[in-house]
C-alpha positions in Angstrom: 36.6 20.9 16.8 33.2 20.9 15.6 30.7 20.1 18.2 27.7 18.1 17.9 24.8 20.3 17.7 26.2 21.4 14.4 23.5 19.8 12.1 24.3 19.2 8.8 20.6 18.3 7.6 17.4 16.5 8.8 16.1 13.5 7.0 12.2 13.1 7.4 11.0 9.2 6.8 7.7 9.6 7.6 5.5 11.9 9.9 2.4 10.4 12.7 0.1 12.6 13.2 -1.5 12.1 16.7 -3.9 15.2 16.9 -5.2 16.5 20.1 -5.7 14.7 23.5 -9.1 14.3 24.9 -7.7 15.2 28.2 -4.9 17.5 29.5 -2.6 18.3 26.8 -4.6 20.6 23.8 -2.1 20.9 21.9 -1.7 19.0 17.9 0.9 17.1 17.8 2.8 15.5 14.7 5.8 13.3 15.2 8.4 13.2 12.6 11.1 10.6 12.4 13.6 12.1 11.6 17.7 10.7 10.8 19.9 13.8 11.8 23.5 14.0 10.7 25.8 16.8 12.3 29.3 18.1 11.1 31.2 15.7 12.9 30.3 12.8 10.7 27.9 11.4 13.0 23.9 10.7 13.2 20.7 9.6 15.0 17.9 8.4 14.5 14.7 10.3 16.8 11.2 10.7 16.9 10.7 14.7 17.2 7.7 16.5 18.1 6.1 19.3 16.2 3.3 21.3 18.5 0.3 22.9 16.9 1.4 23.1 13.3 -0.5 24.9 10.8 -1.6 24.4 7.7 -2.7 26.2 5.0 -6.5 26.4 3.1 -8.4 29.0 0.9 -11.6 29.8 0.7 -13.3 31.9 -2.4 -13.2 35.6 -1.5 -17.2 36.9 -1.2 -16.8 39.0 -5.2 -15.6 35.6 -6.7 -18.7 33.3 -5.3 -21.0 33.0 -8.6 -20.5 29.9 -9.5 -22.3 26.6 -7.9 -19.9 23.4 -9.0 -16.8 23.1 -8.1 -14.0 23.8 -9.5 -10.3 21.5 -10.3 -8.1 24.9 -9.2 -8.6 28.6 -8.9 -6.3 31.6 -9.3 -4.6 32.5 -6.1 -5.7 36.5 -6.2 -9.7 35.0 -5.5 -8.9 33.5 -2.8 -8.8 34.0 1.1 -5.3 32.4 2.5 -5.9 30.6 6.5 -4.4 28.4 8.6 -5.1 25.6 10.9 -4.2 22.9 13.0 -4.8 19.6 11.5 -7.5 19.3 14.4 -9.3 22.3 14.3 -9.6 22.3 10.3 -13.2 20.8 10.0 -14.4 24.0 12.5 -11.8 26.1 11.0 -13.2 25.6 7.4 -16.6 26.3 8.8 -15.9 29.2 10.4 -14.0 30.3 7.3 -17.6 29.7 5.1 -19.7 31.2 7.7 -20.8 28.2 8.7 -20.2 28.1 12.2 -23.0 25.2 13.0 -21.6 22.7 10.5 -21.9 19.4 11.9 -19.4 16.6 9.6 -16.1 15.5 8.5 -13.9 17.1 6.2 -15.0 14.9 2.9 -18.7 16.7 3.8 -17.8 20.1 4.2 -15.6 19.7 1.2 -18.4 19.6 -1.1 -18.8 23.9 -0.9 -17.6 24.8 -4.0 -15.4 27.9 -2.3 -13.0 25.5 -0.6 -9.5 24.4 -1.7 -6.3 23.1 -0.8 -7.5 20.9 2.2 -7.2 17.7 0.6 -3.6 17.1 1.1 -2.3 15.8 4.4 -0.8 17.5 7.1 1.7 14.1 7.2 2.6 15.2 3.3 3.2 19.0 3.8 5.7 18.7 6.7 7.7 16.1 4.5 7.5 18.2 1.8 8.5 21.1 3.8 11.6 18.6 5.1 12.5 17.9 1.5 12.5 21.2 0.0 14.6 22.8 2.6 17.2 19.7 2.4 17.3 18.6 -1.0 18.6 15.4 -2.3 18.9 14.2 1.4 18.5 10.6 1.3 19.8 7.6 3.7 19.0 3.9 3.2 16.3 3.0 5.5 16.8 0.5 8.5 14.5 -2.6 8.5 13.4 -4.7 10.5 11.2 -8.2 9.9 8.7 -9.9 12.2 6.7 -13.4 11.8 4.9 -15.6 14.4 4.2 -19.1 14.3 0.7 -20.4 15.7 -0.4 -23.7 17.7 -1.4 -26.1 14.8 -1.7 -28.9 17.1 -4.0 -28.3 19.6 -6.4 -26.6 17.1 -6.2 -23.0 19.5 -4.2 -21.3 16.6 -2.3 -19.8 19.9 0.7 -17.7 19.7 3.5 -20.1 20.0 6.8 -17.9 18.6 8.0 -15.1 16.9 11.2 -13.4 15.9 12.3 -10.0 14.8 15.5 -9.5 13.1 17.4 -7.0 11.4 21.2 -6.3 9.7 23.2 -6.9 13.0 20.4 -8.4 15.2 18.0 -11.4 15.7 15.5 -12.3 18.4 12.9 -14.9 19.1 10.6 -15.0 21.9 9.1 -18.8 22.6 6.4 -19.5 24.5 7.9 -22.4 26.7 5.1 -24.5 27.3 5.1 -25.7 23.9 8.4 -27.4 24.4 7.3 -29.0 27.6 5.5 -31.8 26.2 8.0 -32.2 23.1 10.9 -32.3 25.2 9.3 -35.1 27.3 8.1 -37.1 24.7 11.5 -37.3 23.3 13.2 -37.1 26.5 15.1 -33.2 26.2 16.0 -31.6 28.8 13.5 -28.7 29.9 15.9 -26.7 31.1 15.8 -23.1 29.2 19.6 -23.2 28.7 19.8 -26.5 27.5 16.5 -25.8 24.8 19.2 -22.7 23.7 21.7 -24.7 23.6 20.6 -27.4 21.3 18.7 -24.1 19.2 21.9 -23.0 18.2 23.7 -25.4 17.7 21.2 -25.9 14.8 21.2 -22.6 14.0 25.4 -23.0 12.8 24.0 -26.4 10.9 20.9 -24.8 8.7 22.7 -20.8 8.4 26.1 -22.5 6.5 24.1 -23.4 3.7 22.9 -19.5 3.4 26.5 -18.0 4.7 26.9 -17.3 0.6 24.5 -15.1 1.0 26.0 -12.8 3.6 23.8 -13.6 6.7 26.5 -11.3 8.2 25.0 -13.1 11.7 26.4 -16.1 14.1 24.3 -17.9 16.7 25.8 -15.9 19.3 24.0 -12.9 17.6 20.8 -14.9 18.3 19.4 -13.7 21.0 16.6 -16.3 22.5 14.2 -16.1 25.5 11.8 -18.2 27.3 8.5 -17.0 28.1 5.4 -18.1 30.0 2.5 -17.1 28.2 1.6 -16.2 24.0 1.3 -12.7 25.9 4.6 -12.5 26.3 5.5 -14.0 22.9 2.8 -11.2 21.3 4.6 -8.2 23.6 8.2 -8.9 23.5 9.4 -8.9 19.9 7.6 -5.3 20.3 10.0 -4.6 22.6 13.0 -5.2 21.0 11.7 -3.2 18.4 11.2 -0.3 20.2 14.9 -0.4 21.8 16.1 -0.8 17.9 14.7 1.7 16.4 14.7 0.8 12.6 12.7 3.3 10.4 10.4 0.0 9.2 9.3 -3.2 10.8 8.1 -5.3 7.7 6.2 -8.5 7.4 5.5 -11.1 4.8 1.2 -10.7 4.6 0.7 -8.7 7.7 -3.0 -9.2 7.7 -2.2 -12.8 9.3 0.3 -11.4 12.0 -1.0 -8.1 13.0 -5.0 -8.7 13.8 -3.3 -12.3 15.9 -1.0 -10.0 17.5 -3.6 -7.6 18.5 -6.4 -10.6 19.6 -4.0 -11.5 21.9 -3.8 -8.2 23.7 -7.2 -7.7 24.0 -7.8 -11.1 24.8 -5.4 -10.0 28.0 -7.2 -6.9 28.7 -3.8 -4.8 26.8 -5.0 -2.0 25.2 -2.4 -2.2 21.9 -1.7 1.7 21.6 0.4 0.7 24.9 2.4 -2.0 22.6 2.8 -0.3 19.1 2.8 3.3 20.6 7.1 4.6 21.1 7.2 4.2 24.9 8.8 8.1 25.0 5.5 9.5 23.3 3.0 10.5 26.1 0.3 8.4 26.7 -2.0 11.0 25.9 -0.7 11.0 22.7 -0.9 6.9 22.5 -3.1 5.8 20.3 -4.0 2.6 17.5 -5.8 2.5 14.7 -5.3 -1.2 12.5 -7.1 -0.6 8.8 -7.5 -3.5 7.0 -7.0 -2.9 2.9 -10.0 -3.4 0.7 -10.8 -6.7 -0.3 -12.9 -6.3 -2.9 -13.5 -3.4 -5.6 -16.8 -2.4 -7.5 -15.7 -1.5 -11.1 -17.3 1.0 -12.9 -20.1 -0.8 -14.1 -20.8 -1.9 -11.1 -19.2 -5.2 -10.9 -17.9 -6.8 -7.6 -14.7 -8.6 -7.7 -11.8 -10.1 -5.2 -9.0 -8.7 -4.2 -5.6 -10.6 -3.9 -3.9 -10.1 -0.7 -0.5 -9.1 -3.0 -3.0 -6.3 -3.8 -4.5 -4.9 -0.5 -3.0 -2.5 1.8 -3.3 -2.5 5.5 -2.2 0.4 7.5 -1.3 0.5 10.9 -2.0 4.0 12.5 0.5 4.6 15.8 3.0 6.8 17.3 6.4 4.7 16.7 9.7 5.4 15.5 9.0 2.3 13.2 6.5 2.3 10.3 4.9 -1.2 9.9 4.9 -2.1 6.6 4.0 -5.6 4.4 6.4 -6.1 2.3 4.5 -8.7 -0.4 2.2 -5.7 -0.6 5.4 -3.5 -1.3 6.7 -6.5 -4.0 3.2 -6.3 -6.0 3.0 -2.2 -6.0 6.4 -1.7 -7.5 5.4 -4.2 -10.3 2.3 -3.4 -10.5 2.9 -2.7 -14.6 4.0 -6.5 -14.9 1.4 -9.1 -14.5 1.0 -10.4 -11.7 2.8 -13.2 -10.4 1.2 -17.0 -10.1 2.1 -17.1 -5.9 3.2 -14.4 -3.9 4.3 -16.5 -1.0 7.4 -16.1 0.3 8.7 -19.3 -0.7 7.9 -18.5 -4.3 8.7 -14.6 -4.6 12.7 -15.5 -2.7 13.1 -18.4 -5.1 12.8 -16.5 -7.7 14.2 -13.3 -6.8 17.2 -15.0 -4.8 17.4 -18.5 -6.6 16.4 -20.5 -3.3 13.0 -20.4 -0.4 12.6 -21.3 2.7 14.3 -23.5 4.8 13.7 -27.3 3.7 13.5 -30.4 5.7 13.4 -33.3 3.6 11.8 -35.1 6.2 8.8 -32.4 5.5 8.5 -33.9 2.1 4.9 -34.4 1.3 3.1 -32.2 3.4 1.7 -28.7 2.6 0.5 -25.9 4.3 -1.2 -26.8 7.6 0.0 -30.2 7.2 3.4 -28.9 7.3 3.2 -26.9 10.0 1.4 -29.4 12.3 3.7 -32.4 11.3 6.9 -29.8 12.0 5.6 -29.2 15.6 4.8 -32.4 16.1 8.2 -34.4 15.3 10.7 -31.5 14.5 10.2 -28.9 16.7 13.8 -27.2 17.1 14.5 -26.7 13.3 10.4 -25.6 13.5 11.9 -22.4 15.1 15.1 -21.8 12.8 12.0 -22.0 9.8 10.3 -18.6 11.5 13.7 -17.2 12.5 14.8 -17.9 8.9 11.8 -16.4 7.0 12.5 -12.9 9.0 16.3 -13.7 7.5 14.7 -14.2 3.8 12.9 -11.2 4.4 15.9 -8.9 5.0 17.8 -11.2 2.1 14.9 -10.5 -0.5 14.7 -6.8 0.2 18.9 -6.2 0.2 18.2 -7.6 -3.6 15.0 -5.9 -4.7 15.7 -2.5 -2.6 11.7 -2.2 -2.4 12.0 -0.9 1.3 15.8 -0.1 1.4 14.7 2.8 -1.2 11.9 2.6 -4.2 9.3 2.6 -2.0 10.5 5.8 -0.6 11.3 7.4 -4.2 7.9 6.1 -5.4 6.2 7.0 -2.5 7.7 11.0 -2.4 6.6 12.8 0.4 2.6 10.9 -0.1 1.5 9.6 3.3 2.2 5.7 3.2 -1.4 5.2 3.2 -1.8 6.7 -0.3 0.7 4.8 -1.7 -1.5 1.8 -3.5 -3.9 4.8 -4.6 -2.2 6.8 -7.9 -4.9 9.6 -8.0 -4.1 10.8 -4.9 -0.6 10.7 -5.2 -0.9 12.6 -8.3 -3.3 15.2 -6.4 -0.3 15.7 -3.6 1.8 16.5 -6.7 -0.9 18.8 -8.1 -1.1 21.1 -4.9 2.2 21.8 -5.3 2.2 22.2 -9.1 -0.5 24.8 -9.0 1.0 27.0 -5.8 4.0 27.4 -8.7 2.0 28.5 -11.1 -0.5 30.8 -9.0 -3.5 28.6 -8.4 -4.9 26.3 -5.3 -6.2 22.6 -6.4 -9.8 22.0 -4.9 -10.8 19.9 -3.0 -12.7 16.4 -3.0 -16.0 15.1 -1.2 -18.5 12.5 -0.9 -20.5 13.5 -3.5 -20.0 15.3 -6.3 -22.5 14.7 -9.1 -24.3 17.8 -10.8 -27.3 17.3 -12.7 -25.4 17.1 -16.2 -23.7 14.2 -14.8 -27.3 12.6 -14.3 -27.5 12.8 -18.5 -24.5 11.5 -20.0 -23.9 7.9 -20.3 -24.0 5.4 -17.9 -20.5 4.2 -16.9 -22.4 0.9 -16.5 -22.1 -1.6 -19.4 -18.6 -0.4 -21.2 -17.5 -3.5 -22.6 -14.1 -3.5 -24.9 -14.2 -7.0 -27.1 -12.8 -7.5 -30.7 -15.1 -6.8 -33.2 -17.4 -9.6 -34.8 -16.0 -9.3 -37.8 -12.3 -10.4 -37.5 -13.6 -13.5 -34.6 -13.6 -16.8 -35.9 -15.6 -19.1 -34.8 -13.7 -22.3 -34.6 -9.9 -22.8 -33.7 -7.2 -25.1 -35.3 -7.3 -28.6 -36.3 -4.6 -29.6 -34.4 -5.5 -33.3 -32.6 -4.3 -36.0 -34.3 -6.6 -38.8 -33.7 -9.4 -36.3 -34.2 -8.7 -34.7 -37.2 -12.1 -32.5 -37.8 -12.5 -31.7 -34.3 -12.0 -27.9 -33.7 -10.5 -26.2 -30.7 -10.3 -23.1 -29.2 -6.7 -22.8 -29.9 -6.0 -19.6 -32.4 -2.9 -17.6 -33.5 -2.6 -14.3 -34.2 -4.4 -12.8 -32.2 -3.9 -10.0 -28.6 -5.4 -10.1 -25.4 -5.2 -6.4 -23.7 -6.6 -5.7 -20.5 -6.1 -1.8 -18.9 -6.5 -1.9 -15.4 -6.0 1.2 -12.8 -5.5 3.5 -15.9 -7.2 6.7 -13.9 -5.5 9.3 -13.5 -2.8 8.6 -16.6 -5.8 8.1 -18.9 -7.2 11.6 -18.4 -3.1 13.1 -18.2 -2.6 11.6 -21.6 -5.6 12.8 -22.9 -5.8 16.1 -21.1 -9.3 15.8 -20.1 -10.2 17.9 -17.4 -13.1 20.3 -16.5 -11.0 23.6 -17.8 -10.1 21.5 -21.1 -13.3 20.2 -21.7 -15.5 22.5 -24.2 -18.9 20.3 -24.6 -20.1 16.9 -23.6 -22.1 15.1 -25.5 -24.7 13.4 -24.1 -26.2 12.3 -27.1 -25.8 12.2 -31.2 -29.2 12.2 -33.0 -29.7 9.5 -34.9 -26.7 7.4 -33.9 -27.6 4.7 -31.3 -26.3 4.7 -28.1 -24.1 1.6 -28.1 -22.3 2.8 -31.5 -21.6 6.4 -29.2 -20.0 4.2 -26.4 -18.1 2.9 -28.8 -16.8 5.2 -30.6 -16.3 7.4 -27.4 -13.8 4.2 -26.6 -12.3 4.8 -30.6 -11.5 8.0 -30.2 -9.5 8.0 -27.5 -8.1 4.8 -27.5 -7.2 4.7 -31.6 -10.2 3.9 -33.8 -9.7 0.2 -34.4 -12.3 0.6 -37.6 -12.6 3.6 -39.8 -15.4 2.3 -41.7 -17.6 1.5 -38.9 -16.7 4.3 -37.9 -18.2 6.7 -41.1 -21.0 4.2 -41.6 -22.2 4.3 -38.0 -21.0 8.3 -36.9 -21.5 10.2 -40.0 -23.9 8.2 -42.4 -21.8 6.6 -44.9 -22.5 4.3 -47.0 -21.5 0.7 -46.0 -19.0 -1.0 -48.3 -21.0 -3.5 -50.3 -23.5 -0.3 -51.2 -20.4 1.8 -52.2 -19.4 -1.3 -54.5 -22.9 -1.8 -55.8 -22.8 1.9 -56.5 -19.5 2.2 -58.1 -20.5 -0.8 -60.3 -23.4 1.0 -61.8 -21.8 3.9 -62.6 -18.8 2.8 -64.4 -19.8 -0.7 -65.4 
């Protein structure tokens, strides 16, 4: 009989790295997750601990350093292979330049021209190394959904309950006191097991008109407890996470749940590394970092603009078994091609997708938003609590159809640290690396800065503007009011609205721009003014849209009422 220890492969879902401690312990650490299956058919799930990797750079050799910029790649034989701990790589690199005193971060020292290969994450390389040595070793990932509800009432937005469910479980934590006064008012028993009680008997009532949909879960699967502070509410559901184990605990717009969550701890004096960090990991090794996703961009010519929550990406930095994750984030990013949807609530992303939304209660009707919430706890507090045990249940629902967490964001994602995901250039870049080690080359690297003084005199990326030219824009609409019959509107056919957003890198792929393929750059055209060059510079990558403006404006030709004029005196 085969034992056990026989492993068949190792399965790497993501990889925390949790560097060095400040005290004790000096040695990098990186913890992988890791789903291990052996010969006997079997398989766990573990958080495993890798000690003082190393990772590779390469710095110019001393005969190769006569050149000031840098460089997209460089042949292998020029360069100086060394390793490093993910820690050490700043002083490392240093060393490595003869730099010894440097005194920055990696995106600094990054600007020397003789340095490559450091851009890619530690995190990436080991799960490349894990998916190269076990190919086409992939299992369905385990998921898990959180929500909380918040005190609408008394205006302190306080933690009042929250459940975590997943396939075979569910679990809500409820912060009793906000059943005390309801159950007096309407004369319920206060007694914990008669709150359950009453809870699940609901819960049979509201989860028949879903069992179509293969809840797979009865409401002795429910598991319910009674707490005496929002603490306890905020801390538990963590728990039961931990003890669970799945490889992601999702939720529906994080930024709402996670920076309440963590108010609450520090409000209590909890540091929250000791509630998001895996309670094996050593507490030297504890740590938590919450990074909110931008919410607003700059575009190139220097525009500010919003960005949609759908469209942000928070990151939560910890030492977990679990990876926390937002799943309407994950929705907009896989269809990020398609336009983007009018809502991306729950309600309206699950009727859609699933042909149904959140729980109703008709005697709801009419009220929205806080409204709802505050009229809920107020007269319907019971089925209140099967609406944020069901959303987890949509949730899982939602995802079983799309598979955006079950698996494409994992095939999307590669081995590119979940961080990168929202940003294609540096996936691409992770990619790259790789691509250039096969064909005898390093990439380079990236930094803060990197304008050169021929940058300083080409053309502003300030003030590109794409519109339809003049000449094919009318300038009223249809005629198309009946009472009004010579009023114009702004109502047209025929015509196309294109706008390209997020088109780096896939514009430069397409058109093979790149340092090593680039020959000259114009920075100017005598004689041709500088609007007609941006234009054109659009044209002639894009598909010129007008070869006669084109001539007449680029290369002098004549414009076409001169050419007629002309052909008219010569041959009539």
């Amino acid at each position: 009989m085969p034992e056990k220890n026989n492993i068949v492969s190792r399965e790497c879902k993501f990889v925390i790295h949790c560097g060095k401690p400040k005290y004790g312990n000096n040695k990098d650490l990186h913890l992988v997750k890791e789903i291990i299956k052996y010969e006997d058919g079997t398989s766990e799930r573990k958080l495993t601990p890798i000690y003082d990797f190393k990772r590779s750079y390469w710095i110019t050799k001393k005969g190769f350093r006569n050149h000031e910029e840098k460089k997209e790649s460089e042949k292998i034989d020029r360069l100086q292979k060394y390793k490093s701990t993910q820690s050490d790589l700043v002083n490392n690199i240093a060393n490595s330049l003869g730099e010894p005193w440097f005194n920055g971060n990696l995106r600094k020292i990054s600007a020397s021209p003789y340095l490559y290969g450091s851009d890619i994450k530690s995190e990436a390389i080991i799960k490349k190394i894990y998916m190269d040595k076990y190919k086409d070793v992939v299992t369905k990932n385990t998921l898990a959904v959180f929500d909380i509800e918040t005190n609408m009432l008394d205006g302190s937005n306080d933690i009042i309950m929250a459940s975590i469910t997943e396939e075979n479980n569910s679990y809500t934590v409820i912060d009793k006191k906000i059943f005390t006064e309801f159950n007096k008012r309407n004369n319920l028993s206060n007694k914990p097991e008669d709150i359950i009680k009453k809870l699940k008997c609901l819960y049979v009532k509201y989860m028949e008109i879903y069992e179509k949909e293969k809840t797979k879960q009865n409401a002795k699967e429910w598991e319910i407890e009674l707490v005496d502070t929002e603490l306890g509410v905020a801390i538990n559901c963590f728990k039961k996470a931990h003890k669970w184990q799945p490889d992601f605990v999702s939720i529906w717009n994080m930024d709402f749940d996670i920076p309440k969550v963590v108010s609450v701890l520090e409000k209590n004096k909890i540091d929250p590394k000791l509630v998001f960090s895996d309670p094996s990991v050593s507490k030297e090794y504890q740590f938590f970092k919450y990074v909110q996703g931008k919410q607003q961009k700059v575009s190139s010519s220097g525009v500010t603009g919003g960005i949609s929550p759908a469209n942000q990406w928070h990151t939560i930095y910890c030492p977990s078994s679990f990876y926390v994750i937002d799943s309407m984030c994950v929705y907009r990013r896989l269809r990020k091609q398609k336009a983007e949807e009018q809502s991306y609530s729950l309600d309206s992303i699950a009727d859609k997708e699933l042909g149904f939304g959140k729980l109703d209660f008709p005697e709801a009707d009419g009220y929205e938003k806080g409204a709802w919430h505050m009229f809920m706890q107020e007269n319907y507090l019971y089925e209140y609590t099967l609406y944020n045990l069901f959303d987890c249940k949509l949730i899982l629902m939602l995802d079983s159809k799309t598979k955006d967490i079950e698996n494409n964001f994992m095939i999307a994602a590669g081995y590119s640290h979940f961080s990168d995901f929202p940003s294609n250039p540096k996936i691409v870049v992770d990619v790259y690396h790789y691509y250039c080690l096969e064909h005898g080359e390093v990439i380079g690297t990236t930094s803060s800065d990197l304008k050169t003084e021929i940058d300083n005199k080409t053309l502003s990326p300030k003030g590109w503007i794409t519109m339809l030219p003049a000449c094919i824009y009318t300038e009223d609409g249809y005629k198309i009011i009946q009472d009004k019959e010579t009023l114009t509107t702004n109502i047209y056919t025929d015509v196309a609205d294109l706008d390209v957003s997020a088109a780096y890198p896939h514009g430069g792929i397409a058109c093979n721009v790149s340092k090593r393929t680039t020959v000259k750059t114009i920075i100017e055209i005598e004689g041709v003014e500088e609007e007609y060059v941006r234009l054109q510079s659009i044209n002639l990558s894009g598909g010129s849209t007008n070869a006669v403006e084109f001539c007449t404006n680029l290369l002098g030709a004549p414009e076409l009422h001169n050419t007629l004029l002309k052909f008219k005196e010569l041959h009539c």
